[in-house]
C-alpha positions in Angstrom: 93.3 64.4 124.6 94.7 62.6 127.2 98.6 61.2 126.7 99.0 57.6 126.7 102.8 57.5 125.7 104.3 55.9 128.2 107.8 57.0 129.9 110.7 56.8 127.8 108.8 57.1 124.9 110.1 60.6 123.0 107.6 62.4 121.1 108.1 63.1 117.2 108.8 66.2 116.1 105.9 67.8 113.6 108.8 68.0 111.0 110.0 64.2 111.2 106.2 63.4 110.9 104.9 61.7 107.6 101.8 63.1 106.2 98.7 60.5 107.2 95.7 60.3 104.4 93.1 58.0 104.2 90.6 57.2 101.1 87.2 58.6 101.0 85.9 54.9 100.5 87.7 53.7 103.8 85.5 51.3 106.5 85.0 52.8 109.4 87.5 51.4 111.6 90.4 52.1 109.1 89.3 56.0 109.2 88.5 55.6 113.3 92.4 54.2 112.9 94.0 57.3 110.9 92.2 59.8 113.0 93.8 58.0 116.2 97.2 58.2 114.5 96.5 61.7 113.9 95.8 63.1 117.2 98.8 61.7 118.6 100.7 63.3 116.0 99.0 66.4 116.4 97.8 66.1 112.9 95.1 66.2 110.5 94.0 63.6 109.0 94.1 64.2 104.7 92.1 62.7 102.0 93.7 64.8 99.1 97.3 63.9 98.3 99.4 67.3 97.9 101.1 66.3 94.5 102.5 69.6 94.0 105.2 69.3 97.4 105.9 65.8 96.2 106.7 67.0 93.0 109.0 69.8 94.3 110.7 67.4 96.8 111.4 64.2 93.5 113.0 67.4 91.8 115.2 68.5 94.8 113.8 71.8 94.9 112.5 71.8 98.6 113.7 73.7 101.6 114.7 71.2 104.5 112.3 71.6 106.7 110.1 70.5 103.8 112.1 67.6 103.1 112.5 66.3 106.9 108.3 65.8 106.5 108.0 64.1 103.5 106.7 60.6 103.9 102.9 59.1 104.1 100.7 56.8 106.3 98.0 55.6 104.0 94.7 53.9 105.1 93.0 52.1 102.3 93.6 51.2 98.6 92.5 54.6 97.4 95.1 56.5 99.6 97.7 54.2 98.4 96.9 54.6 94.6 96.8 58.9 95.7 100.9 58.3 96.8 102.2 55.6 94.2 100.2 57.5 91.1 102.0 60.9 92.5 105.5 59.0 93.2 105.3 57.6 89.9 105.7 61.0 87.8 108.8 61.4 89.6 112.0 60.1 89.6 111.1 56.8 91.0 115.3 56.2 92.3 114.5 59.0 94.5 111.0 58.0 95.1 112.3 54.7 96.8 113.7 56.2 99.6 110.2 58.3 100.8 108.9 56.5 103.5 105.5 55.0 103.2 103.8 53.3 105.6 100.4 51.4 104.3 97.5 50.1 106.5 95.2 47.8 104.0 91.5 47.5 103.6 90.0 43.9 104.3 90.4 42.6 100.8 93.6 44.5 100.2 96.0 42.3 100.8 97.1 41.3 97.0 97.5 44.7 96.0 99.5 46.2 98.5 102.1 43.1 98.0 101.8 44.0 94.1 102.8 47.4 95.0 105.2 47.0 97.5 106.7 44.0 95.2 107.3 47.2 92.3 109.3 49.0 95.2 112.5 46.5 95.7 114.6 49.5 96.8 112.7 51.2 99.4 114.5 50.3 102.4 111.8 52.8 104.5 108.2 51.6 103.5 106.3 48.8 105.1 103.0 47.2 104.8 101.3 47.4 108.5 99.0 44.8 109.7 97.6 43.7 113.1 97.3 39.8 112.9 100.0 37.1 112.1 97.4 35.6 109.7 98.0 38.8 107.4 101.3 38.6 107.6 101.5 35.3 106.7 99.6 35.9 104.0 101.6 39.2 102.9 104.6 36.3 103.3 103.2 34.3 100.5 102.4 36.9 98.2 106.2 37.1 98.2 106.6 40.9 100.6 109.5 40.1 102.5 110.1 40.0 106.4 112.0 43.2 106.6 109.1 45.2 105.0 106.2 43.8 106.9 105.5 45.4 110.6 102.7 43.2 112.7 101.8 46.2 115.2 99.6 45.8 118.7 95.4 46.5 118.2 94.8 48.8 120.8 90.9 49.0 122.0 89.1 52.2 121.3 87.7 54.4 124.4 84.8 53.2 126.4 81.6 55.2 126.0 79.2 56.0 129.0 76.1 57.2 126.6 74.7 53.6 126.4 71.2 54.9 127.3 70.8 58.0 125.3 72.6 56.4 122.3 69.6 53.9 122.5 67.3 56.1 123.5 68.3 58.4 119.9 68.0 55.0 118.0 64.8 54.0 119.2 66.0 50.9 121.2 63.9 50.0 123.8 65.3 49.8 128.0 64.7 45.8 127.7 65.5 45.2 124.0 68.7 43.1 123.8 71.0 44.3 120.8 73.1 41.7 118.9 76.3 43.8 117.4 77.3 42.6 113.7 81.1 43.8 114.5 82.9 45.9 112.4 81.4 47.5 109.1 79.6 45.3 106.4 81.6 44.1 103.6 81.6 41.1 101.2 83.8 39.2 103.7 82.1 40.4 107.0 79.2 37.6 107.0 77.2 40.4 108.4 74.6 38.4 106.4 74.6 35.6 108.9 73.9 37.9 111.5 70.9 39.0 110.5 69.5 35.6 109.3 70.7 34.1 112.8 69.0 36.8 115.5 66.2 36.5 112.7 65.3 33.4 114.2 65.5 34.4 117.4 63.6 37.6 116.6 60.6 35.7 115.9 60.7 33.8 119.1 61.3 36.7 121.2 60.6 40.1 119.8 63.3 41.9 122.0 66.1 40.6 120.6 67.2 42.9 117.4 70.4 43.1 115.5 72.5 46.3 115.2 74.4 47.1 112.1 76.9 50.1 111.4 78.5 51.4 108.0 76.6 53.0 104.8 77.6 51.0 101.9 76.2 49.1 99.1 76.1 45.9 101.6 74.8 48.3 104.3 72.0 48.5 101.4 71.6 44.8 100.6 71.1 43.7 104.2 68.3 46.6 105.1 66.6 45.1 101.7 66.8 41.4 103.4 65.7 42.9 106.6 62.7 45.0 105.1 62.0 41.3 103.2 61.1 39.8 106.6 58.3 42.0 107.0 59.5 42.8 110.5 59.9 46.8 111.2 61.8 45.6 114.7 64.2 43.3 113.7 67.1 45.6 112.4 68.6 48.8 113.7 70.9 50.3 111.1 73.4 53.7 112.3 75.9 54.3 109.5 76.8 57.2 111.5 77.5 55.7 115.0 81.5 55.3 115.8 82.6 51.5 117.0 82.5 52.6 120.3 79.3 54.0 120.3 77.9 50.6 119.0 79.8 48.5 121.2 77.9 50.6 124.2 74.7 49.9 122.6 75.2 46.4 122.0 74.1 43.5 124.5 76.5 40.9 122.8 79.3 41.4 119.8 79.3 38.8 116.9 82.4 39.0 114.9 81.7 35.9 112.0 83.6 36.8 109.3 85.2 33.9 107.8 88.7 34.8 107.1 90.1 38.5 107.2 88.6 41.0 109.8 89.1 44.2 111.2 90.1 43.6 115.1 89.7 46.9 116.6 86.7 46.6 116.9 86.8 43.3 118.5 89.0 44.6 120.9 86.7 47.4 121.7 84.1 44.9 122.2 86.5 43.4 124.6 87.9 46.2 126.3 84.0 47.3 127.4 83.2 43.6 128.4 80.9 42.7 126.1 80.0 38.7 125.4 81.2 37.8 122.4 80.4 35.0 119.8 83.1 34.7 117.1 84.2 32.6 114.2 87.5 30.9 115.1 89.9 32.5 112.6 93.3 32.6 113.0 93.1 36.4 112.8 90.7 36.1 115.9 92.2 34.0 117.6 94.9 36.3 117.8 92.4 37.9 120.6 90.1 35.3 121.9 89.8 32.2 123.4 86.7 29.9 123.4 85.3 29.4 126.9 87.6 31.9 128.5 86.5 35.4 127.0 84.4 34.3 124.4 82.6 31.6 122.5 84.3 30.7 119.4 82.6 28.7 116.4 84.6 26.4 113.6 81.8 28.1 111.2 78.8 30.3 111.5 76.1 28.6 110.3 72.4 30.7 111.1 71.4 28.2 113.4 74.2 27.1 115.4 75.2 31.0 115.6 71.4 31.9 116.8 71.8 28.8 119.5 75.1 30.5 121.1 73.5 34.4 120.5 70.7 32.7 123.0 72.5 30.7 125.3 74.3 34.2 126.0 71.5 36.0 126.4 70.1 33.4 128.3 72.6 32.7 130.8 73.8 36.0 132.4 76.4 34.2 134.4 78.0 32.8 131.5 78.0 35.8 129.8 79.4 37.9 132.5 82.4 35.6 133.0 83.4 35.6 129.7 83.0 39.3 129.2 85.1 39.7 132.3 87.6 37.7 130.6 87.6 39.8 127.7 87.7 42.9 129.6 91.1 41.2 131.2 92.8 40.1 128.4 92.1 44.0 126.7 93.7 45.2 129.1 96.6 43.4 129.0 96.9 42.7 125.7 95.3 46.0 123.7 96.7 48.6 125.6 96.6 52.0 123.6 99.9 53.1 125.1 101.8 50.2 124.0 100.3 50.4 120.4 101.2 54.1 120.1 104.8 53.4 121.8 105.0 50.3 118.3 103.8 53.1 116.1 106.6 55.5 117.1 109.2 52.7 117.0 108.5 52.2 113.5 108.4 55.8 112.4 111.7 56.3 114.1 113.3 53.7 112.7 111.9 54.8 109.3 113.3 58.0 110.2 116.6 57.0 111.2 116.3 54.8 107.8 115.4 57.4 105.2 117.5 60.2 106.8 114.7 62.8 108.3 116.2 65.0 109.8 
């Protein structure tokens, strides 16, 4: 794996390195996420919390290397429950001062204030998000300043397998593929999507929508697209990674109405893709209407299928505002100055808890 620390930046040592663990029910990009905090920590991702060291280090009866590498990055309500439930047999004076650092899940919010609310003595954890919208919100749900971190999204690696990745899925050389960004949820209005290039479907057969994740939405949306009695209207890979869909994909929507994933949006951006989004403040952290995308106040089917078309209509338009997006990624989603955030936290965390 290639390094993308910049100069200056000093590596952290595998023993002042918190443990990273991820729930088995996280979205895709939260688990694309851990495993890119992972490598550059030249560790393994977990999704089993070792309650046995944690036990042995609340009781004092660890060595000191062992006690330099206690700490957690979780991904995902069910990692987070894994830590607190393990932290809570202990003594929880002591438990305050293990550093934990928590990405949520879309939806998460509430909770992880609740939980960081029930730790008003750990000077170490924080709650980690990538938009000033979440941490507004985090803000209001009473988390204070000093344990909320707003870190950099980075854009995932390019992928240069666009034609046998189609070719595997059946996609046709002049299909165009409309990419519902991001994994289905109940917030991802992936829904809208599919009812949207519906419409276009019918007019022209080419145009298909592509849809990643294997949940019980995933479910629900192959049910409405098997409803429309069209075989070709829907291409569904739960297995493909964000950056293999974003090379598939002939234009990104990202609709959701309020929270979102952006890594994947800034994938989207960083390969210079056209992109139609809802204008969220958590997008709008990223894009701009007219400059490296086309931004809508709400995604209604029919408005949403009019800009999907105009897109794929107009291939100058399209390419200027992909350029633009492939600009602004690389100013503005760098992976090297994401990573170089990530290690100022831990360090500070570090320096904070006492590692040694």
């Amino acid at each position: 794996m290639t390094d993308l620390r910049p100069a200056g930046i000093v590596p952290i040592e595998m023993a002042q390195t918190p443990d990273i663990f991820l729930t088995s029910g996280a979205d895709v990009p939260l688990s694309e996420l851990a495993e890119w905090v992972a490598g550059r920590l030249n560790q393994r991702v977990r999704r089993v919390f070792p309650a046995a060291r944690w036990q042995r280090w609340l009781r004092g009866s660890v060595t000191g290397a062992e006690r330099s590498s206690v700490g957690a990055i979780t991904f995902g309500q069910g990692a987070l429950e894994q830590v607190s439930l393990s932290a809570g047999r202990g003594v929880m004076g002591r438990a305050a001062s293990i550093p934990i650092f928590h990405v949520p899940a879309i939806g998460e919010l509430h909770t992880a204030a609740r939980w960081m609310r029930a730790l008003p003595d750990n000077a170490s954890s924080r709650l980690v998000v990538f938009d000033a919208s979440s941490d507004a919100k985090l803000g209001r749900l009473g988390v204070p300043p000093e344990k909320r971190v707003v870190l950099p999204v980075h854009s995932g690696r390019a992928s240069g397998e666009r034609a046998a990745i189609r070719e595997s899925l059946g996609i046709a050389p002049e299909e165009q593929i409309v990419l519902a960004c991001g994994p289905s949820h109940p917030e991802s209005a992936h829904d809208l999507v599919l009812w949207a290039v519906g419409i276009l479907h019918i007019l022209d057969e080419r145009c298909r929508v592509l849809i990643t994740g294997n949940d019980w939405m995933t479910k629900r949306l192959q049910n409405f697209a098997e409803g429309t009695g069209s075989e070709r209207l829907a291409v569904f890979a739960p297995a493909l990674h964000t950056h293999e869909a974003v090379a598939v994909a002939d234009l990104v929507c990202a609709v959701a109405p309020g929270e979102d994933y952006l890594h994947p949006v800034a994938t989207a951006m960083a390969a210079r893709k056209p992109i139609v989004a809802t204008a969220t403040v958590a997008h709008c952290h990223l894009l701009t209407s007219g400059h490296n995308s086309v931004l809508l106040a709400k995604a209604a089917p029919r408005l949403l299928g009019q800009e999907i078309q105009g897109l794929l209509q107009d291939s100058a338009l399209a390419h200027r505002l992909a350029e633009g997006a492939g600009a602004d990624a690389y100013r503005q989603c760098s992976p090297s100055d994401a990573w170089a955030a990530w290690q100022e936290m831990l360090e500070g965390a570090r320096a904070t808890a006492g590692w040694r």
